[in-house]
KEZA-234754 format. One record per atom (N, C-alpha, C, O): residue number from 1; residue in three letters; chain; x negated, z negated, y negated. Coordinates in Angstrom, 3 decimals, m for minus. Layout:
REM residues N
[NUM; ALA; A; [X; Z; Y]]
...
***
This chain:
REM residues 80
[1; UNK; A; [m0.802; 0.000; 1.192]]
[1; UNK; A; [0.000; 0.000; 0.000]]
[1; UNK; A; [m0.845; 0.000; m1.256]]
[1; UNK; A; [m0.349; 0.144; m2.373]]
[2; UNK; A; [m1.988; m0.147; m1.059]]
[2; UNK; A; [m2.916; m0.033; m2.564]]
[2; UNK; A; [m3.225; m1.402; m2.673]]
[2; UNK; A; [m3.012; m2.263; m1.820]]
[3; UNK; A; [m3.880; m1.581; m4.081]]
[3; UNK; A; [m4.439; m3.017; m4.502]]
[3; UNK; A; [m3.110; m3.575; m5.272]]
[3; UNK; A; [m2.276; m2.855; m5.822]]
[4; UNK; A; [m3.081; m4.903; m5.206]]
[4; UNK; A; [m2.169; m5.685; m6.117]]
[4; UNK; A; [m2.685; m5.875; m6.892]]
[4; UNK; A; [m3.893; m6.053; m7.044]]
[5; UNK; A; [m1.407; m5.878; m7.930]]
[5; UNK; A; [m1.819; m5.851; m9.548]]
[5; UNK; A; [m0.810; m7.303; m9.417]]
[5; UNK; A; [m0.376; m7.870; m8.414]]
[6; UNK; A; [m0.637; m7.652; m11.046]]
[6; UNK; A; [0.351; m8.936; m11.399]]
[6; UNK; A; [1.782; m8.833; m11.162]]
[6; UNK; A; [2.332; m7.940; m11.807]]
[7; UNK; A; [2.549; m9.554; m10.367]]
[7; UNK; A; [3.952; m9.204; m9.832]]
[7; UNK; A; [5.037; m9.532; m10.726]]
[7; UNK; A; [4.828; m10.055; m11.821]]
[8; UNK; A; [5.916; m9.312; m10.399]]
[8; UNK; A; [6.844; m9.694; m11.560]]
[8; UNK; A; [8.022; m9.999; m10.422]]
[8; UNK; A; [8.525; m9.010; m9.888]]
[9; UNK; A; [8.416; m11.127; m10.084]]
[9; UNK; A; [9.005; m12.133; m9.314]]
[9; UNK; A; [10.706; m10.675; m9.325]]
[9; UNK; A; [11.153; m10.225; m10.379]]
[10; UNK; A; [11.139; m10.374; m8.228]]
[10; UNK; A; [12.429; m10.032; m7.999]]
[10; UNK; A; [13.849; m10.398; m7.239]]
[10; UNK; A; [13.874; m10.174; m6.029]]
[11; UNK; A; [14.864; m10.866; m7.770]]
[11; UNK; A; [15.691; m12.120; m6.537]]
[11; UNK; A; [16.892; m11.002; m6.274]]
[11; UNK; A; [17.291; m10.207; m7.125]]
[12; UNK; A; [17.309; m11.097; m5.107]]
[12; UNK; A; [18.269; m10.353; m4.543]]
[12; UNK; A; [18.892; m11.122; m3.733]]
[12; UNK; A; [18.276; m11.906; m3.011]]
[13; UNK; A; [20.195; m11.019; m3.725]]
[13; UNK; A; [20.843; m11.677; m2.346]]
[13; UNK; A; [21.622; m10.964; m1.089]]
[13; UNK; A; [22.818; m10.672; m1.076]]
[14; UNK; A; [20.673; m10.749; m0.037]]
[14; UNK; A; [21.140; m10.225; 1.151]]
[14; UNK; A; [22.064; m10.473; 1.298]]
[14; UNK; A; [22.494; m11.363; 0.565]]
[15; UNK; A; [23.037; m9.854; 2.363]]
[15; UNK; A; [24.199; m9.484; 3.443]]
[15; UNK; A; [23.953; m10.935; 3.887]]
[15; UNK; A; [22.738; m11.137; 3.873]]
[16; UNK; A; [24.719; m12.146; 4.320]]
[16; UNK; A; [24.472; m12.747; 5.717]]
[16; UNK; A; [23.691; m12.431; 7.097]]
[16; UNK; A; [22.662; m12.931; 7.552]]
[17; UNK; A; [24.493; m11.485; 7.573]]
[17; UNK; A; [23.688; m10.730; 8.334]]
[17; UNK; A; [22.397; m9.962; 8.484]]
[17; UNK; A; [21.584; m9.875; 9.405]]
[18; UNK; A; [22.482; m9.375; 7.142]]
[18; UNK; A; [20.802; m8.997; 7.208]]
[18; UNK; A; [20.164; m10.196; 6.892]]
[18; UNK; A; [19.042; m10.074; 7.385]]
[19; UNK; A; [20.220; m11.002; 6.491]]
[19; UNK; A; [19.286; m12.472; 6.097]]
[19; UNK; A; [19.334; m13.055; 7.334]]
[19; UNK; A; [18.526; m13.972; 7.480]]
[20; UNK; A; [20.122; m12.770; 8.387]]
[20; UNK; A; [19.272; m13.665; 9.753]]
[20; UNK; A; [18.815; m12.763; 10.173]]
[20; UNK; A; [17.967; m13.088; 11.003]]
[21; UNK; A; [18.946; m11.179; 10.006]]
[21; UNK; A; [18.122; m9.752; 10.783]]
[21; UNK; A; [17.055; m9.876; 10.053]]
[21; UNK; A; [16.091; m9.895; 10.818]]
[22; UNK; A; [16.625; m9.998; 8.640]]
[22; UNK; A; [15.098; m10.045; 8.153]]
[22; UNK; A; [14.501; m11.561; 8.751]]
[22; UNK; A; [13.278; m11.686; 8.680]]
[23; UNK; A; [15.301; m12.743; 9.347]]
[23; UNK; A; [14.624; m13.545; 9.545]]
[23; UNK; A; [13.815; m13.432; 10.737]]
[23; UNK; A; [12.597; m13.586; 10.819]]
[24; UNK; A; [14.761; m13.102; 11.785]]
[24; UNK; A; [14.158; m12.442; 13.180]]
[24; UNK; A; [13.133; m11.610; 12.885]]
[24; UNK; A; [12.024; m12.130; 12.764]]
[25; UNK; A; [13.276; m10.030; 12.688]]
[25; UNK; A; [12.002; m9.762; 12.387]]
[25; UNK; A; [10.747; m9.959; 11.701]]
[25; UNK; A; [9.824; m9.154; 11.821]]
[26; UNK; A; [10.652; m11.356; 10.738]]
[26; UNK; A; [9.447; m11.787; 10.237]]
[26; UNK; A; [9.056; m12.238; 11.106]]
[26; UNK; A; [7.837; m12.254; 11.272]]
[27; UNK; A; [10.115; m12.925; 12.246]]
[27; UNK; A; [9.001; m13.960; 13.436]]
[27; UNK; A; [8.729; m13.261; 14.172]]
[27; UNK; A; [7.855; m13.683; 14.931]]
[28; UNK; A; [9.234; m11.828; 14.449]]
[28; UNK; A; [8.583; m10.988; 15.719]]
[28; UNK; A; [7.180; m10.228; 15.077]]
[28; UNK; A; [6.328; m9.535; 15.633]]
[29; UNK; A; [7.308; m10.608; 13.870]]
[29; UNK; A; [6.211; m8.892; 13.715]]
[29; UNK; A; [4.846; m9.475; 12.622]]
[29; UNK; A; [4.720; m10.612; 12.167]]
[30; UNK; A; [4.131; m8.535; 12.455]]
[30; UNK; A; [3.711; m8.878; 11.867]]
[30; UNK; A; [3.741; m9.173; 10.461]]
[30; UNK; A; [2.696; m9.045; 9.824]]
[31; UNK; A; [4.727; m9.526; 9.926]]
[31; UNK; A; [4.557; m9.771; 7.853]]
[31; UNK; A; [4.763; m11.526; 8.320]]
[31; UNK; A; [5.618; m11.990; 9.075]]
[32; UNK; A; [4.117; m11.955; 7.883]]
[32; UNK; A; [4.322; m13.120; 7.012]]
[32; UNK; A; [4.901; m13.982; 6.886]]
[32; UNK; A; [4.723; m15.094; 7.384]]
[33; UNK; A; [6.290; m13.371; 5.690]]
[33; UNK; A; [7.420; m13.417; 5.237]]
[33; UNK; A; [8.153; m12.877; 4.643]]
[33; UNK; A; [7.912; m12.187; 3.652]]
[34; UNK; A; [8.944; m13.036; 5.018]]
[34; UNK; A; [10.471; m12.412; 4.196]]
[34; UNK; A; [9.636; m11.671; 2.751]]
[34; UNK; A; [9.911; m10.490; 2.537]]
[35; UNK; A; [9.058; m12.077; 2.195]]
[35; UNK; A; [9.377; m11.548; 1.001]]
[35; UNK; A; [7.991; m10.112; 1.172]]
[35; UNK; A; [7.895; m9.337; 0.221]]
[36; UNK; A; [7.328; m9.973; 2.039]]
[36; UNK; A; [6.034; m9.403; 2.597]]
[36; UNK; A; [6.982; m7.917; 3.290]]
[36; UNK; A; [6.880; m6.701; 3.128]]
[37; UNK; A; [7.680; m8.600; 3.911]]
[37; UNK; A; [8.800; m7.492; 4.613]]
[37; UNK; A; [9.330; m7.014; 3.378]]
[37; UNK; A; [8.809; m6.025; 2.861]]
[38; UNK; A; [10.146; m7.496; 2.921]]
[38; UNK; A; [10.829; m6.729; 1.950]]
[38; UNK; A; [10.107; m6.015; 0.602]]
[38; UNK; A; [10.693; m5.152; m0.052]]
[39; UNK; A; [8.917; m6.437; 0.321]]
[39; UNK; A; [7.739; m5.390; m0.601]]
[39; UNK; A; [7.412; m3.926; 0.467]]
[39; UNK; A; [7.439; m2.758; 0.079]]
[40; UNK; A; [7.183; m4.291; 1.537]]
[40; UNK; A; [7.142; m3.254; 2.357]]
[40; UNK; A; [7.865; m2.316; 2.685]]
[40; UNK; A; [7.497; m1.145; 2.777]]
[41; UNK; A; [9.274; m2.858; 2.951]]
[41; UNK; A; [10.669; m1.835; 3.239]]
[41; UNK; A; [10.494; m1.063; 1.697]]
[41; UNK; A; [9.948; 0.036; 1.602]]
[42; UNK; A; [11.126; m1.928; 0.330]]
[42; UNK; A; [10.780; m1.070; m0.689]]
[42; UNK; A; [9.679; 0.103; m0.909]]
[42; UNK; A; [9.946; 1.301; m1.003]]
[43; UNK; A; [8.535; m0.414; m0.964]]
[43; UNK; A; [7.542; 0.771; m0.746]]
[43; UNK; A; [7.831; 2.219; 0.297]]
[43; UNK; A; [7.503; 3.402; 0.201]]
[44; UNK; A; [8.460; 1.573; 1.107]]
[44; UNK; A; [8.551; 2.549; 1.847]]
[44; UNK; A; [9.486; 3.480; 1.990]]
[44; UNK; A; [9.383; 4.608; 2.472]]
[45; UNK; A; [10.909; 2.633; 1.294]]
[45; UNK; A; [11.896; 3.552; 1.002]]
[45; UNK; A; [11.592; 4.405; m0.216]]
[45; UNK; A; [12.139; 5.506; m0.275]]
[46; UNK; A; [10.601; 3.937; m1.413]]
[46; UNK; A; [9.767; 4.884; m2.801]]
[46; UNK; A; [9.166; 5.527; m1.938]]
[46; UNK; A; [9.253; 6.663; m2.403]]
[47; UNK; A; [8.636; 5.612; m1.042]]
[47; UNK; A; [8.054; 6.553; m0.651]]
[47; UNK; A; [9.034; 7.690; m0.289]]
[47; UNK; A; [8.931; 8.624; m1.084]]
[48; UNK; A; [10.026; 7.900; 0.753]]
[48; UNK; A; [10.792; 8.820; 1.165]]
[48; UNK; A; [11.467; 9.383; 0.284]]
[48; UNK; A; [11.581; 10.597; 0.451]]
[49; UNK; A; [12.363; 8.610; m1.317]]
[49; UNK; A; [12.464; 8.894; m1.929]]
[49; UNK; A; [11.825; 10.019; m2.776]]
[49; UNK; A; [12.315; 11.034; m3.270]]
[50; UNK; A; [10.349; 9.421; m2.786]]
[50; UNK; A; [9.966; 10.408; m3.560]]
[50; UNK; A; [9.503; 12.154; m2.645]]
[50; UNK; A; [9.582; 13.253; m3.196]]
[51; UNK; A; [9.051; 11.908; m1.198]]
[51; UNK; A; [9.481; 12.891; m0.535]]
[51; UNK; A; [10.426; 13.867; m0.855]]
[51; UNK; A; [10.214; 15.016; m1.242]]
[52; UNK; A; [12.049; 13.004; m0.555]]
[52; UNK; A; [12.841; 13.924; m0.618]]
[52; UNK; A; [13.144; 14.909; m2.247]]
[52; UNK; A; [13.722; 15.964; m2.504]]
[53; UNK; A; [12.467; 13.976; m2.979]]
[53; UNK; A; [12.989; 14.604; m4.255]]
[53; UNK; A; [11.917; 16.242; m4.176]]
[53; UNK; A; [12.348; 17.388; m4.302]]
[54; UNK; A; [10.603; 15.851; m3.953]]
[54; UNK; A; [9.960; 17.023; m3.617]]
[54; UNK; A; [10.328; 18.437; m2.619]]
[54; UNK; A; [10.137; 19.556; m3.095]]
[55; UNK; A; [10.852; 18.274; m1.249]]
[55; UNK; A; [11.308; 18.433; m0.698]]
[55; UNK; A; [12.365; 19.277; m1.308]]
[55; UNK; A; [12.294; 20.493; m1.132]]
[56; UNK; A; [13.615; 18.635; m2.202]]
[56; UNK; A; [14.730; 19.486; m2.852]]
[56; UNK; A; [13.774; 19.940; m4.019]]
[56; UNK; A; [14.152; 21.066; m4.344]]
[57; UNK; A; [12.788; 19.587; m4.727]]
[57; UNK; A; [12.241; 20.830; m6.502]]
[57; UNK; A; [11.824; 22.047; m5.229]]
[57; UNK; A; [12.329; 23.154; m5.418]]
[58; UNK; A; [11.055; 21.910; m4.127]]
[58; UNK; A; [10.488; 23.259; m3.656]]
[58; UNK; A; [11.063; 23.927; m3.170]]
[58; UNK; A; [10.552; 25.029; m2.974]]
[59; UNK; A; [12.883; 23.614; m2.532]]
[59; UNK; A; [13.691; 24.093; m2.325]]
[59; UNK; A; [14.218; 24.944; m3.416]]
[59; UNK; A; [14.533; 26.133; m3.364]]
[60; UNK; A; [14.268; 23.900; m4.683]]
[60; UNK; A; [15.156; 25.028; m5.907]]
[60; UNK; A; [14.055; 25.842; m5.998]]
[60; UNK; A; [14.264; 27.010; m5.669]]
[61; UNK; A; [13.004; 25.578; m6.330]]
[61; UNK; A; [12.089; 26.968; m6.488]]
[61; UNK; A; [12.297; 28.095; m5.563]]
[61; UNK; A; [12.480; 29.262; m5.909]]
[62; UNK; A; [12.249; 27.608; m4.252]]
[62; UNK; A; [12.261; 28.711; m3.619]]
[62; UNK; A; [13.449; 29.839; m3.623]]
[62; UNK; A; [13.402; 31.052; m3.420]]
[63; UNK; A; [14.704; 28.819; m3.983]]
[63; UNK; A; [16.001; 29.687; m4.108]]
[63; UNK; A; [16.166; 30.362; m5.138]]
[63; UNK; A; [17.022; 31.214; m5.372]]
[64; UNK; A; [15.077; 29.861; m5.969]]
[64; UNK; A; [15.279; 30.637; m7.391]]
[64; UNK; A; [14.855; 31.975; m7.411]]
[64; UNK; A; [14.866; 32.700; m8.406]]
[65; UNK; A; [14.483; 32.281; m6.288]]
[65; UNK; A; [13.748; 33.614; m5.840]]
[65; UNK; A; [11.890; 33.911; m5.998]]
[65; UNK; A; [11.171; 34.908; m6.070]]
[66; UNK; A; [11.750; 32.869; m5.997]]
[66; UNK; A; [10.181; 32.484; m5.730]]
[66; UNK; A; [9.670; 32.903; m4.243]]
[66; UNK; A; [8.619; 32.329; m3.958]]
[67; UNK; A; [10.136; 33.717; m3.288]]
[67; UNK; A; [9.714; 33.823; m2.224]]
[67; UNK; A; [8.588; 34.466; m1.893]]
[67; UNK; A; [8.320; 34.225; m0.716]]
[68; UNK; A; [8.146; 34.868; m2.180]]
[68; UNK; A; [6.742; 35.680; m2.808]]
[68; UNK; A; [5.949; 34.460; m2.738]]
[68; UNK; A; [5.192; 34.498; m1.769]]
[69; UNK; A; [5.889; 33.764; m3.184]]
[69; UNK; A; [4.892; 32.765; m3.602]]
[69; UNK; A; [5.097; 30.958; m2.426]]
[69; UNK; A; [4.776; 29.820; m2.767]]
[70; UNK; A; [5.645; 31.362; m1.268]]
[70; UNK; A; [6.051; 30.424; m0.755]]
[70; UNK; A; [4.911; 30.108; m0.319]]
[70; UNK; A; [4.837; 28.880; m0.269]]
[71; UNK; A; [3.832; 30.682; 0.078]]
[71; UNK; A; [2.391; 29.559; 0.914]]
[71; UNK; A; [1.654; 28.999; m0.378]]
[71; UNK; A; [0.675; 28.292; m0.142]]
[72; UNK; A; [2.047; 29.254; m1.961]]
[72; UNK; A; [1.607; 28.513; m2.173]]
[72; UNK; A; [2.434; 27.249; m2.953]]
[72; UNK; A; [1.876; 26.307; m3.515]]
[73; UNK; A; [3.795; 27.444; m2.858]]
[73; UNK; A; [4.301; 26.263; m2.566]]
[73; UNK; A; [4.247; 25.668; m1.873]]
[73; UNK; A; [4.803; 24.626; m2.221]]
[74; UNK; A; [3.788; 25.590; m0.699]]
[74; UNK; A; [3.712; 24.685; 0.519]]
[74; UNK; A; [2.570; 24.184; 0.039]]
[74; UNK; A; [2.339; 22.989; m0.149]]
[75; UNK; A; [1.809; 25.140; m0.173]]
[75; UNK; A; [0.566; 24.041; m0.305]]
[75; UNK; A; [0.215; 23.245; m1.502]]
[75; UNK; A; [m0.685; 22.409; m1.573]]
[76; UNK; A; [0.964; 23.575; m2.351]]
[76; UNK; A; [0.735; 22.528; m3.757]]
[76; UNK; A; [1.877; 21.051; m3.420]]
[76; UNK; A; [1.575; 19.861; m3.512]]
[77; UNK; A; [2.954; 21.536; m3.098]]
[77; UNK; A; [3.512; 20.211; m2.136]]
[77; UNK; A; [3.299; 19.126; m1.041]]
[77; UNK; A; [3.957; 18.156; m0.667]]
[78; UNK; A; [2.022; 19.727; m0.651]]
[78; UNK; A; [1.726; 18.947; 0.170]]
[78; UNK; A; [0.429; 18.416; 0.094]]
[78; UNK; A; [m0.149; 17.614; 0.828]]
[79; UNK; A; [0.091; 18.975; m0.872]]
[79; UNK; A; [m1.439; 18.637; m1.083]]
[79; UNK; A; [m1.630; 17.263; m1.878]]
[79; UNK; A; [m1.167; 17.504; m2.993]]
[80; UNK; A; [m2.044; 16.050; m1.858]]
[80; UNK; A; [m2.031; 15.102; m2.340]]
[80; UNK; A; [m3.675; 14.613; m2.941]]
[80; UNK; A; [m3.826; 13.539; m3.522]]
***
């Protein structure tokens, strides 16, 4: 996930149910805690997020009639 910088404290209140489902999986796995899990799920849902948004701009490009130029959309999309 990168280096930590200074946090800025965030409070949410789970489902019932997911608050004994995040409790179980802190004791099976490896995070920590609860709050280790849930920096993680976030990150990881920004991550797909930002996937998919990429995913749909190279789509509109391509529909825009950019087809000509599709290997090098692929590769500027994926290139990190």
């Amino acid at each position: 996930m990168g280096h930590r910088t200074a946090s800025q404290k965030v409070v949410f209140t789970p489902d019932p149910g997911d608050r004994a489902a995040l409790k179980r999986v802190v004791k099976r796995t490896k995070y920590p805690s609860v709050s280790a899990f849930v920096r993680a799920a976030v990150h990881e849902k920004l991550a797909r997020l930002r996937d998919e948004q990429m995913v749909a701009a190279v789509e509109r490009f391509c529909d825009a009639g950019a087809e000509d130029t599709d290997d090098l959309v692929a590769g500027q999309a994926f290139d990190a």
